[in-house]
N, C-alpha and C positions, 0 to 999 in steps of 0.2 A: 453398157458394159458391166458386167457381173464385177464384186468387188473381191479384193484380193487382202488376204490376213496385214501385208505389210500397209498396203492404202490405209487400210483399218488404225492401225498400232501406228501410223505417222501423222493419223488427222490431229489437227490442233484446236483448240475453241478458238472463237470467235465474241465477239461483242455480241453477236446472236445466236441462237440455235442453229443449224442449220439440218439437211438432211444428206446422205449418201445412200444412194438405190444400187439394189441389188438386183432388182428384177420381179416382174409378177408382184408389186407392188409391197414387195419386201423391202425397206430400207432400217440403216442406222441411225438416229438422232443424237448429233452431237452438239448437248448444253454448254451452255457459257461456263459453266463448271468442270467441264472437260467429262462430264457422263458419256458414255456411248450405250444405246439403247435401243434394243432390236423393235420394230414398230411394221407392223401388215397393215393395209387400209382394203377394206372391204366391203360391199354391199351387201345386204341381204333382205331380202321381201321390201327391195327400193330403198333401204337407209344405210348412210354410207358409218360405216364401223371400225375401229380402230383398236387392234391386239396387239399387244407384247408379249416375248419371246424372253425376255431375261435382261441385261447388261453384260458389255462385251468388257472381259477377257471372261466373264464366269460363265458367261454361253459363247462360245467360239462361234465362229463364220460357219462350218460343218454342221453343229447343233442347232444353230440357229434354220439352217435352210433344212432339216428333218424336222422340225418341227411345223416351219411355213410349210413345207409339203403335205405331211398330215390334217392341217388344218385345210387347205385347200381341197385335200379327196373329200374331209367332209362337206363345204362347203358344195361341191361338187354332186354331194347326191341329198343335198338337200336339208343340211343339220347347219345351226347357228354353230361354228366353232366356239364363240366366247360362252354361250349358253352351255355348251357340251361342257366344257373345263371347268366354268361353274357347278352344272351338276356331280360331275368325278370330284369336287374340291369338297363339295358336302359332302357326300358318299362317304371320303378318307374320314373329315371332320366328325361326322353322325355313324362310323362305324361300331361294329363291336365293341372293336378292339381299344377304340379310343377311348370309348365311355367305360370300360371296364378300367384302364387306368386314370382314369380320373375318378372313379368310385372307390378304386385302389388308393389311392392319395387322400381321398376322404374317411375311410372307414380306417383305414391304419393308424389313425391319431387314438394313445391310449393305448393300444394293444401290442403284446409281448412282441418284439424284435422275431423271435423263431417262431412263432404262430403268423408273425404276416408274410417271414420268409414262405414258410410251409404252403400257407393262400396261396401265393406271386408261383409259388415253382408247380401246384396244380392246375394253375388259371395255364402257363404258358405250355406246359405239354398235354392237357385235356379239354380245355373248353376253347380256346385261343386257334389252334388248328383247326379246328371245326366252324367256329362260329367267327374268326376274329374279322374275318374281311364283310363278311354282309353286314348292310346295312341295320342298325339294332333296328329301327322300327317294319322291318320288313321281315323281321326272323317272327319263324312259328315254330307252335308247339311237338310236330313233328320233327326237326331240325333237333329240338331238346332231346328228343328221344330218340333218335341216331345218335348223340353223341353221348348218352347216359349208358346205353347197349353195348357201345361199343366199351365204352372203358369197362364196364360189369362182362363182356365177354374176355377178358384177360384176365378176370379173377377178382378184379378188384370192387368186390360190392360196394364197400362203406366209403371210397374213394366215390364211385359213380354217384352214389348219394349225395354225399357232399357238395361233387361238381354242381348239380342240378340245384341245390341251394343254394349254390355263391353265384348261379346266372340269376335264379331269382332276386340275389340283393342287386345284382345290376341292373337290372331291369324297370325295380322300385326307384333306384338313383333314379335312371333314365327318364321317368315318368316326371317325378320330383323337379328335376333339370327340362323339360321340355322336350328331350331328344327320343322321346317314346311315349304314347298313348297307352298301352296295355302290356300285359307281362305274362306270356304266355307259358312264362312257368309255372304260374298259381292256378294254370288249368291241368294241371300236373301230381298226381300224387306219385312216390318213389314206388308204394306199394300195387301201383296202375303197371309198371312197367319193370319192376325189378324182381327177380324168384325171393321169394320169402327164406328166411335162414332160421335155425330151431335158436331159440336162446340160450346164452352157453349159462350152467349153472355150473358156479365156482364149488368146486370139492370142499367139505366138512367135514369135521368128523360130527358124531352126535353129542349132545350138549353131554353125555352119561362118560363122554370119551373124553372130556374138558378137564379133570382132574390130571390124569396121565401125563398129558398133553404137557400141561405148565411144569410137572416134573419132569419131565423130559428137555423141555427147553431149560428149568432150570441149572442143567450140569450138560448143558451143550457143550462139547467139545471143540466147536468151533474158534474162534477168535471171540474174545470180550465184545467187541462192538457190533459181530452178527448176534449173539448171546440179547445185548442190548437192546437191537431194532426190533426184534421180534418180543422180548417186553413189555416196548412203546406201543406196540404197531397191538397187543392186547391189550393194551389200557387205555389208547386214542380209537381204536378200529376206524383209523381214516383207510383211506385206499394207498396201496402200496406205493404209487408213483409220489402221491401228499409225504410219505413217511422220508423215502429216500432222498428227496428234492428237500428236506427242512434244515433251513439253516437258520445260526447260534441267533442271528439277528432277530427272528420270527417270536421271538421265547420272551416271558417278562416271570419271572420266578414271582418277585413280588405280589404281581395282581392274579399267578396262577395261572395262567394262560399263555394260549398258543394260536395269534395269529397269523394264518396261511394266505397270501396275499389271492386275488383272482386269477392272476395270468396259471398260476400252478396249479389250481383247481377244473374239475371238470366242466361245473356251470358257468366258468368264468365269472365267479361272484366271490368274494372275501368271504369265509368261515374262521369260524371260531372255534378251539375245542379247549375247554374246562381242563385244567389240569388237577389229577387228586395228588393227595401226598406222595402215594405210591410211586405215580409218575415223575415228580421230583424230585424224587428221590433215586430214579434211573437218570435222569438228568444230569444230575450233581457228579454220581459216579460215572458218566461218560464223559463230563468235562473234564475232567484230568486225563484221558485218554486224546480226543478231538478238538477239546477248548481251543487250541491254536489254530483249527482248523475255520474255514466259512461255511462248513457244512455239519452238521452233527455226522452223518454215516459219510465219511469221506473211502473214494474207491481205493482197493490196496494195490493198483498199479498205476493210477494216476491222482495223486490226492487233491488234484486242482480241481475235479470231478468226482458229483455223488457215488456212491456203490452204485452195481449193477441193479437192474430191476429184477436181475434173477437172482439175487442174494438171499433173498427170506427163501423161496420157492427150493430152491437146493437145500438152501440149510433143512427144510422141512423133509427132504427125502433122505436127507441121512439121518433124519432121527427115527428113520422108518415108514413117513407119512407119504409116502411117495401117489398119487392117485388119492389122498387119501385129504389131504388137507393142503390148504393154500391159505398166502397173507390174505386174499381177498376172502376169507372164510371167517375170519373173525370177524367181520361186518355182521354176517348173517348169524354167527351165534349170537354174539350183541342182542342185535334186535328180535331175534327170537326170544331169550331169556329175557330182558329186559320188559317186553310182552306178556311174557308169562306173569312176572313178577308184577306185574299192573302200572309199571309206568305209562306217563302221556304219551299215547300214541305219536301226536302233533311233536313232543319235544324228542321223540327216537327219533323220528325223520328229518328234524331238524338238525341232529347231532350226526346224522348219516351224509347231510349234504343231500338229502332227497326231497327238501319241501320244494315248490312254485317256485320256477324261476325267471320268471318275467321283469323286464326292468325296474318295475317298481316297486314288488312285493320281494325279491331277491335284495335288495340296499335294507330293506327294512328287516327282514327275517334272520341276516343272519346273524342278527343280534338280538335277538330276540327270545326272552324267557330264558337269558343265561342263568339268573340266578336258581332256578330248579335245573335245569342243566348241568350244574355244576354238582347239585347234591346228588343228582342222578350220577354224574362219573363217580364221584367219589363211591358210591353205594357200588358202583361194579368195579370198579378197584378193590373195595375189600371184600366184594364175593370173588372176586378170583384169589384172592391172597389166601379166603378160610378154607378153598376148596384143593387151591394147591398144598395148603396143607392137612388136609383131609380132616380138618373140624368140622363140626357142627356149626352149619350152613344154614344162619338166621333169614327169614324170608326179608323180601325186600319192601321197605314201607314207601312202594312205589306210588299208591295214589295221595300219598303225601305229601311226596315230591315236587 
């Protein structure tokens, strides 16, 4: 007789195990513990074989007997069911999906909160739909390039890129872990399968347009503390996002410097930038403006948060520079002039944040050669100070430096 939910929920233990059958060699085993426990017995290719279905009340009489059905069609045309559920149990376990969060869980030690949110919210709506259910050691390099296509056909190049990076780090995990042989995204260049884009060159004026310029910024009509960033942002020529994001914390007036931790830089490497007097002397006069604040440029409708990253960029079109100059342009005069003037090659680019950044020449570089570094800012501090004031502009004794 087939058994019924109450028979079930009224068996009691015993001193021993016992069983109650359900049928078709379905029953429940009930331990001296008072477990109850779905149990199939079966042969196959002549060996008699024994499955579980779960414990009851968390697998009901209903669920129980859909499952003993299923396993019996397989049974039926010829498949081990416990072999089968083995297999789908890897499959879950050695999926994509899995091994990307667990690679997830490993690489995000160390790195900014909002850069492994950023990772986690591209994994789950670009690579994870595509790739998250197959098997990692069975994905190829074609599979990469369906799902690189497609996100690059919505517009998003530098998204598509990236995706097809962060399978590669999962893959390396995989490898590293056992759960993959080969990594069919290193047989992958971005440039094999993405349209090529022109490179955007940040607007200048010409170094002859640089005097103007610092006059102009200096009787900006804006607020004091856009007046200010754009000062800083010509006597540090880091990148705009480095200027905005700097807070009071980063600064040591005493040693003259300013350092930017890695998470807020582009290489993801800690920089350094030499402070001349010029620039602490913009410093000084913007502490008594933001000193109370955690940011040097705090935003004027939420001071809990940096200025805009369009704050310089505006303020520069009302001074008339509209198409004409951007923060990101005092980089390239920098290193132009700086060039001219015979400074080290090596110590411009280090001061740009452009030298090698490989794990272990990025820890060492970018501390490196501060001390001409530092004479080097200070020398273009005061070429911009004799130029904004339209003196006579002493060459720069850059191979000195």
């Amino acid at each position: 007789m087939a058994l019924t939910d109450t028979e079930i929920r009224k068996a009691k233990a015993k001193s021993s195990a016992y069983r109650m059958s359900d049928g078709g060699g379905l029953y429940i085993w009930i331990t001296p513990a008072g477990g109850k426990l779905w149990r199939w017995k079966y042969r196959f290719e002549g060996r008699e074989k024994l499955m579980t279905f779960g414990s009851y009340p968390d697998v009901s009489l209903s669920l129980a007997r859909e499952r003993h059905t299923a396993a019996r069609k397989l049974l039926a045309a010829g498949t081990d069911p416990m072999a089968e559920r083995k297999a789908e149990k890897a499959a879950v376990e050695n999926s994509f999906q899995s091994v990307a969060r667990l690679w997830l869980a490993h690489w995000q030690d160390g790195k900014s909160p909002r850069h492994v949110d950023y990772v986690k919210r591209r994994m789950d709506a670009d690579i994870l739909p595509c790739l998250g259910a197959r098997p990692i050691a069975l994905v190829e390099a074609p599979e990469l390039v369906a799902m690189t296509k497609a996100i690059e056909q919505r517009g998003a190049r530098d998204i598509a890129k990236r995706a097809l990076e962060t399978t590669g780090q999962v893959f390396r995990f995989a490898i590293a872990h056992g759960y993959a042989t080969r990594n069919p995204a290193s047989e992958i260049r971005p440039s094999d399968i993405l349209k090529s884009t022109r490179k955007v060159n940040y607007a200048r004026v010409d170094a002859r347009e640089l005097p103007e310029l610092l006059r102009v910024m200096e009787v900006y009509q804006g607020t004091h503390v856009t007046r200010l960033a754009l000062k800083l942002m010509a006597l540090t020529f880091v990148r705009t996002s480095e200027l905005i994001g700097a807070k009071w914390a980063e600064f040591d007036a005493e040693t003259a410097r300013w350092d930017i931790p890695a998470e807020r830089m582009k290489m993801r490497t800690p920089h350094i930038v030499p402070l001349s007097r010029q620039a602490l002397d913009v410093l000084d006069t913007l502490r008594t403006l933001t000193g109370q604040s955690e940011w040097l440029f705090p935003g004027d409708r939420d001071a809990k948060k940096p200025m805009s990253n369009n704050t310089i960029l505006k303020a520069l079109e009302r001074m008339g520079y509209k198409g004409r100059m951007t923060g990101h342009g005092f980089r390239g005069l920098a290193s132009t002039i700086l060039h001219e003037q015979g400074y080290n090659h090596e110590h411009i680019e280090l001061q740009l944040a452009h030298a090698p950044r490989n794990a272990v020449s990025a820890a060492y570089n970018h501390a490196l050669y501060l001390e001409p570094r530092a004479r080097m800012m200070q020398g273009w501090a005061d070429y911009l100070e004799q130029t904004r004031r339209g003196g006579k502009v002493l060459p720069f004794r850059g191979s000195a430096a």
